[in-house]
N, C-alpha and C positions, 0 to 999 in steps of 0.2 A: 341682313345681320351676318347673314353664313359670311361674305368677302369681306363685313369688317372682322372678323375675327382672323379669315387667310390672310389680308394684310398688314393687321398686326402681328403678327406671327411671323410673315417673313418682315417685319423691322423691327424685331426682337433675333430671330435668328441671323441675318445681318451686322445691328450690334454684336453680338457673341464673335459674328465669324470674320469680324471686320481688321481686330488687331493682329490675328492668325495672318490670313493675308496679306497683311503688312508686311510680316516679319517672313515672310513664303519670297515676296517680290523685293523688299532688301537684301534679300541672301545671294540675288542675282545682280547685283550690280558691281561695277566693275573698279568703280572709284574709290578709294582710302578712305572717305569718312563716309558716314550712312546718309543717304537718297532718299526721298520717296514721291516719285516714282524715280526706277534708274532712267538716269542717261545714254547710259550704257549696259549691254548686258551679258553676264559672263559666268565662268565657274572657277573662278580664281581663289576665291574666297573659301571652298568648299578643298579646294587642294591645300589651300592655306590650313584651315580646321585639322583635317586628317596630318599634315605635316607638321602641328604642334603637339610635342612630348608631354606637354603637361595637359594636354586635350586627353592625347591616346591613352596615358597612362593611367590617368584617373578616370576615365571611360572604363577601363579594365576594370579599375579596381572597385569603380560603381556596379562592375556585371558580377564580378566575384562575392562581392557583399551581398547582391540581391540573390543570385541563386542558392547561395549558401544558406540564405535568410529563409527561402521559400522552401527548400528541402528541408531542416529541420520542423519548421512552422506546418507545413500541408498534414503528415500522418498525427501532429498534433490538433490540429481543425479538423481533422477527419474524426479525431477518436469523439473530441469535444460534441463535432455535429449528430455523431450518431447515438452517443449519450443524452443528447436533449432533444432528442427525433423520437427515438425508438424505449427509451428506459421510464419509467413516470416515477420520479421520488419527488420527495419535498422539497424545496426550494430551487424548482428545476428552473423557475424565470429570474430568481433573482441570480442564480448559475450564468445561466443566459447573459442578463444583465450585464453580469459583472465581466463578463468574456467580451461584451462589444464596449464596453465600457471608453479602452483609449479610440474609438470612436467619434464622442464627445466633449473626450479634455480637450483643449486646448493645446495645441500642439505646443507651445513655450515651456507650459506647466510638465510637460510630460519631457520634454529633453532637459529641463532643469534636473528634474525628478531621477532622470535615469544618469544622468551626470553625477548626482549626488549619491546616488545607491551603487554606482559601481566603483565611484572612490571610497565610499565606503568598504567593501570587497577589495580594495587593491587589486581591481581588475584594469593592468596598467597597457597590454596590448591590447592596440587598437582597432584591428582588426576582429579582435574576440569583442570588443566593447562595440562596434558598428554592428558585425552580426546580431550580437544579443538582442540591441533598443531595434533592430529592422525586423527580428523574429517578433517582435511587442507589436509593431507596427502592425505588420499584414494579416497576424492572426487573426484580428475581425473580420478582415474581408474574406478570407478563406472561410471561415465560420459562415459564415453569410452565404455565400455562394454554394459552400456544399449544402447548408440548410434549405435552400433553396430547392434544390435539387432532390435531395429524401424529401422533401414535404408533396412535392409532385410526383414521386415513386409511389406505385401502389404496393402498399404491403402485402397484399393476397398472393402477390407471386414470390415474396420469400417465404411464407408462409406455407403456401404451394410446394414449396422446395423444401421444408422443412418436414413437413407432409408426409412425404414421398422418402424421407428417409437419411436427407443429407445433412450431415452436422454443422453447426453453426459457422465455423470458419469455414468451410466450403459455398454455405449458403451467401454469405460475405463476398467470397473470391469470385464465385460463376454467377451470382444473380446481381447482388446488390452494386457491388462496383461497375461491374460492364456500363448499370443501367443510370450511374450518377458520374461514369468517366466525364462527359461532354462539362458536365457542371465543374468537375476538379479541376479540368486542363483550362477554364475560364478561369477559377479562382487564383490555378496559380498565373496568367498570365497575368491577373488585374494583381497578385503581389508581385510580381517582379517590377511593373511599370510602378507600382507606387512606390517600392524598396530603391529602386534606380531614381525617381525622382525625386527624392527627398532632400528638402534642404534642411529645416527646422533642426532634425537632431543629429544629422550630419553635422552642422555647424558647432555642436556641443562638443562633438567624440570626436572631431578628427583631428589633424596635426598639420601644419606646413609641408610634410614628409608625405604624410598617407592623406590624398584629397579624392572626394567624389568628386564626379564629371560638374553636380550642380555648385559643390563650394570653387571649382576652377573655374567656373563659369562669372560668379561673383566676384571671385580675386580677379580675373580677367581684365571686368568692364571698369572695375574702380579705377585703372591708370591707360585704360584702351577705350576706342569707341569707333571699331570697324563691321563692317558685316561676315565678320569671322563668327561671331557668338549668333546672330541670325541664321548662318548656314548649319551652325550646332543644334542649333534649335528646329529647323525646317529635319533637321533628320530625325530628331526625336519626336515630332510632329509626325511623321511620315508613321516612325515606328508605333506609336501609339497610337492612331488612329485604324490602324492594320489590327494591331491586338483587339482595340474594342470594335472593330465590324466582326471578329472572331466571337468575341463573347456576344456580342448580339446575336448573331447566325443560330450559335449553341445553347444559350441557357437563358438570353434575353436580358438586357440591362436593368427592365424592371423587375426582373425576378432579382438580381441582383443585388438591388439597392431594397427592394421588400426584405429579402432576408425568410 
């Protein structure tokens, strides 16, 4: 029974890792339209990528929108996680609840939603409109992740510290933080990858003018079908899998998706 389960397992792990590889071994080849397997094999494609303007540009301005997003959003997740860790008032799940909430919508429902509420606002640059729906976005995962993290902190050592004499915002500064860093620096990696990935409400807020890396990547393939957008992809692969052996190293993917 044990090996039917190992090989199930690896032809479910297989499946999963089978289109990744695809798209890993098309990035390398050498010919104008997509291969598989190449013929030939090169890195042409890969100077082609970095050599297009509306690659790089909106690469940028996928990185500016994400960090922008996770800096505001992280001391907001922070303040959230330690208020439903550490505080016991009434409605502290349904608090909860409603904080992981864009979680569960449906990502359609939610870029309609924020499309709607910020024409509403006549909030007409879009820069400030990308930031805002990306701070909505990763706030649960940062929730999450820092919650994570206090729920495996033992309180006895801030308590300890508290004890002993040291006021609350110090107890914060030298105990609690040091001991839920490795958890923040996961949380915000996992917002940056999913603030930079985003296509859903990227597609609502952006413009022809102002594009993220993923709606370039879209406008791209509609009148192209080279392994220029394969080599795009094999690097944010690259990138993203580097983040999450980080967050696993540190705070563990399942503490992560536990919450």
């Amino acid at each position: 029974m044990k090996y039917v389960w190992i090989s199930f397992n690896a032809i479910l792990l297989a499946l999963v890792l089978a289109p990744i590889a695809i798209v890993i071994l098309v990035s390398f080849g050498s010919r104008e339209v997509v291969e598989f397997p190449p013929s030939a094999w090169s890195l042409r494609w890969y100077a082609f990528a970095l050599s297009q303007e509306s690659f790089v540009s909106s690469a940028i301005n996928s990185a500016i929108v994400a960090v922008t997003a996770t800096a505001i959003a992280t001391p907001l997740a922070l303040g959230a996680a330690m208020s439903i860790a550490r505080v016991r008032f009434r409605g502290r799940d349904l608090v909860q609840t409603l904080l992981l909430a864009p979680l569960f919508i449906p990502a359609i429902v939610t870029s309609l939603a924020l499309l709607l509420a910020l024409s509403k606002f006549d909030v007409r640059a879009v820069s400030a409109r990308l930031v805002a729906a990306h701070v909505l976005i990763v706030l649960p995962y940062l929730i999450r992740t820092v919650l994570a993290s206090l729920t495996r902190l033992d309180a006895v050592l801030e308590d300890a510290a508290s004890t002993l004499g040291a006021p609350p915002i110090r107890v914060f500064l030298h105990v609690t933080l040091p001991l839920i860093r490795a958890g923040m620096i996961a949380g915000i990696l996992f917002a940056l990858i999913i603030s930079f990935d985003n296509v859903s409400v990227s597609l609502f807020l952006t413009t022809p003018r102002t594009n993220t890396l993923p709606i370039a990547i879209l406008n791209y393939v509609e009148y192209n079908f080279d392994p220029s957008v394969a080599a795009v992809s094999t690097m944010l692969i690259v990138i993203t899998a580097t983040a999450a052996a980080f967050i696993e190293r540190t705070v563990g993917l399942r503490a992560v998706a536990k919450g």
